[in-house]
C-alpha positions as CSV (number, residue, x, y, z in Angstrom):
1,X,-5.9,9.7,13.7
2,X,-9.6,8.4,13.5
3,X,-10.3,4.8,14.8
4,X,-11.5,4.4,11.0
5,X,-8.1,5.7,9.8
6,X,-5.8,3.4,12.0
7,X,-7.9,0.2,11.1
8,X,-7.6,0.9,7.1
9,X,-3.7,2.5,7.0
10,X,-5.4,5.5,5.2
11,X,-4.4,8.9,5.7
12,X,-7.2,11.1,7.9
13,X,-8.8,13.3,5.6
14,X,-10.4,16.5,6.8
15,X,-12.9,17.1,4.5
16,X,-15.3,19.4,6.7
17,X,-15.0,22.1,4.0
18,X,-16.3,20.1,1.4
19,X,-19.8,19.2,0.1
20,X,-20.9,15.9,0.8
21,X,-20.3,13.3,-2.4
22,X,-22.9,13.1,-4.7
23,X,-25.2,9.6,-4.4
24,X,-27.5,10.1,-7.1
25,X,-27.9,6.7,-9.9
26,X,-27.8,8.9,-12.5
27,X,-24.2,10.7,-11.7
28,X,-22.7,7.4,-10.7
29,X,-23.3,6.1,-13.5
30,X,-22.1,9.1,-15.2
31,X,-19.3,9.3,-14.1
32,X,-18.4,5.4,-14.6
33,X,-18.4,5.2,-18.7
34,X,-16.3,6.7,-21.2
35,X,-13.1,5.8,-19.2
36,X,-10.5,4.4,-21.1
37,X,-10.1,0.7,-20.6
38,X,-7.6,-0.6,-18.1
39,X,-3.8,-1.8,-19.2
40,X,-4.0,-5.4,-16.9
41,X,-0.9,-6.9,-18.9
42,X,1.7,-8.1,-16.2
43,X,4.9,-6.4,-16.3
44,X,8.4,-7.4,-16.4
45,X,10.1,-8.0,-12.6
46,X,11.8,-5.3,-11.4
47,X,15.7,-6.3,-11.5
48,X,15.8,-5.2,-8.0
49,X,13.5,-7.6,-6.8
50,X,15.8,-10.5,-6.2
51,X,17.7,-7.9,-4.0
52,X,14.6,-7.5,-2.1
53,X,14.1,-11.1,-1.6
54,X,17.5,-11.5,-0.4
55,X,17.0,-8.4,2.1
56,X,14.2,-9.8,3.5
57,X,15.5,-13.1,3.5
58,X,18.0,-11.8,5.4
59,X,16.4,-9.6,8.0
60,X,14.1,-12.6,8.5
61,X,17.0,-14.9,9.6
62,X,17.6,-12.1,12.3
63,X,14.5,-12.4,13.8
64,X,13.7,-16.3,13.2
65,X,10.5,-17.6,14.2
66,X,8.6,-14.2,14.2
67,X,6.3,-12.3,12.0
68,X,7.6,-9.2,10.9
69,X,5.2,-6.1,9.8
70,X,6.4,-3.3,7.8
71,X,4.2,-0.3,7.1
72,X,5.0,1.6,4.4
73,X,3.0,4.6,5.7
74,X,0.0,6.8,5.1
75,X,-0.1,9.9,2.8
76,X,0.2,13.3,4.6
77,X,-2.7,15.7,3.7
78,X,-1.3,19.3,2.8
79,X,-4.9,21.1,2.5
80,X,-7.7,20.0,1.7
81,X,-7.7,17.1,-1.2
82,X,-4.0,18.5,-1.5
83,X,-1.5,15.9,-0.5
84,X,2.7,15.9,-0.1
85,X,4.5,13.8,-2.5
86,X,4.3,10.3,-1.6
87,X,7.2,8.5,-0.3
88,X,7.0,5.0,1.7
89,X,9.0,4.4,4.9
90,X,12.8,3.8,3.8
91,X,12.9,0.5,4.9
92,X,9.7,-0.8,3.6
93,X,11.1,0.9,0.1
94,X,14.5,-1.7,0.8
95,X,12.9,-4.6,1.5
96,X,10.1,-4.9,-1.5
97,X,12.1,-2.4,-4.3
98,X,8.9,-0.3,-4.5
99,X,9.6,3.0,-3.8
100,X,7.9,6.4,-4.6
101,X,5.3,4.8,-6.9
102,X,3.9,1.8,-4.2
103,X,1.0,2.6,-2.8
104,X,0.0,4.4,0.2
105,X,-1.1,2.0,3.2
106,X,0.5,-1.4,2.1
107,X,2.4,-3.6,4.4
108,X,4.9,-5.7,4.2
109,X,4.7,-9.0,6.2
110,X,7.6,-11.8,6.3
111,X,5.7,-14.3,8.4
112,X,7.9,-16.8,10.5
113,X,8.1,-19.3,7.8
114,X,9.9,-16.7,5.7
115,X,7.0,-16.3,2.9
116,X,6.4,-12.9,2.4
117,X,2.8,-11.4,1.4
118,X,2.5,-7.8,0.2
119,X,-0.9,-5.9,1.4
120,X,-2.4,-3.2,-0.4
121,X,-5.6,-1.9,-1.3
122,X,-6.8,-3.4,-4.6
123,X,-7.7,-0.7,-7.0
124,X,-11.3,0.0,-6.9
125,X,-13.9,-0.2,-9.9
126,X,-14.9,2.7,-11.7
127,X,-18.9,1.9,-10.4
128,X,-17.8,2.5,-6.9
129,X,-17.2,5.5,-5.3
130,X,-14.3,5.2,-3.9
131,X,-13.2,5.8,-7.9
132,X,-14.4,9.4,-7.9
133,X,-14.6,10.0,-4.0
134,X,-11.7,9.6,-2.4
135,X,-8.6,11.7,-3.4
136,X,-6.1,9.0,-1.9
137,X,-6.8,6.4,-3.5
138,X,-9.3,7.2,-6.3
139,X,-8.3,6.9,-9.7
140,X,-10.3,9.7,-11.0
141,X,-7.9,11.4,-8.8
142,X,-4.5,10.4,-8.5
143,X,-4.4,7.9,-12.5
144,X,-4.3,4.4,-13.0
145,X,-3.3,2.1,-10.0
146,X,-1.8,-1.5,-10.2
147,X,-3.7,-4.4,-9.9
148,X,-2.5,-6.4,-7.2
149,X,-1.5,-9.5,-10.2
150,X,0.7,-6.3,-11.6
151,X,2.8,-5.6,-8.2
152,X,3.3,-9.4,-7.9
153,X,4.4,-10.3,-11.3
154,X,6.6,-6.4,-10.7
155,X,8.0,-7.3,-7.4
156,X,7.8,-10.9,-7.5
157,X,6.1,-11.8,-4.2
158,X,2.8,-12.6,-3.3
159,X,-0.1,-9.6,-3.3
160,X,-3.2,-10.2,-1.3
161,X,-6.1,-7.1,-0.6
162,X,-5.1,-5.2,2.5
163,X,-8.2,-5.8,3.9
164,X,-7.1,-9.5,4.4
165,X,-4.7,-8.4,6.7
166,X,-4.8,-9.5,10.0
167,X,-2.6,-8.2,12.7
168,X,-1.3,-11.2,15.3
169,X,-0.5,-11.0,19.0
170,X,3.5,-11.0,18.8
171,X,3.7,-9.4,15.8
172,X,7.3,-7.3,15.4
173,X,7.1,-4.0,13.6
174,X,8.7,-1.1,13.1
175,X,8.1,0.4,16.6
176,X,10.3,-2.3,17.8
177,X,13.7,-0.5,18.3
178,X,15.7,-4.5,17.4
179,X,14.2,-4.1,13.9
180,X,13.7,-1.0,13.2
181,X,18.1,-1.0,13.9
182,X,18.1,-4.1,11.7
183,X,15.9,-2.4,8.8
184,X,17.8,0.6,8.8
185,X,21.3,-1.4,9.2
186,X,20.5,-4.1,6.2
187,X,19.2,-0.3,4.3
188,X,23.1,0.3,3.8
């Protein structure tokens, strides 16, 4: 992966067969009306999400006094703007009871305290061009995304814009062999 593509959790895109995106006023803003306005009403909790809490709740107690970052993982580019079916890592699924329709990129982080904070990239207005430009993420592309009031009412745990994320010195993730066990053991 690209320096750019590890610092933003996005997939690397290969997109040297493609023409460059178009920059003129006059298609942006073309391309930013006549959309259908957004649903923002929050939705319902997911029943599992007191499971969730409890899971993480849980695998927090095993590792007391440390910050725990779970990646849910990067889309995987088939060709071109083509990608697989989405599907986050198994325990990142587990611990926040979002599953095949989270979004690509977010992390989980159960800070030391126990608070958890869910990181994901906030949808992005139709006047940008991420909207149009990026096949990942864009909802021109891929439909309507979740707001990140919408995944914290859903999931009931605190959402902030994955560009807030900061990684910390000491911080234990996946990679660590302890947790990754302890994930994959509270998974069953």
């Amino acid at each position: 992966m690209t320096e750019h593509a590890n610092a933003t959790h996005e997939a690397e895109i290969d997109n040297s067969n493609r023409s460059t995106t178009p920059q003129s006023d006059t298609f942006l803003k073309y391309i930013s009306t006549s959309w259908a306005d957004r649903v923002d009403e929050l939705p319902a909790e997911l029943p599992v999400a007191k499971f969730a809490a409890d899971r993480r709740a849980a695998l927090a107690a095993q590792f007391a006094g440390k910050r725990l970052v779970i990646a849910a993982g990067a889309l995987k580019q088939r060709s071109n703007d083509t990608f697989y079916p989405y599907r986050p890592h198994s325990a990142f699924a587990h611990l926040t009871g979002w599953g095949s329709e989270s979004e690509p990129g977010a992390i989980l982080v159960i800070e030391a305290s126990g608070e958890t904070t869910l990181y994901f990239r906030e949808r992005a207005g139709r006047d940008s061009d991420e909207f149009f430009a990026n096949p990942e993420i864009g909802e021109f592309w891929i439909g309507p995304r979740p707001s990140l009031k919408q995944v914290a009412a859903l999931l009931g745990t605190a959402t902030k814009d994955l560009a807030e994320f900061v990684s910390a010195d000491g911080d234990v993730t996946l990679d660590d062999a302890d947790l990754a066990q302890a994930a994959s053991d509270c998974a069953s």
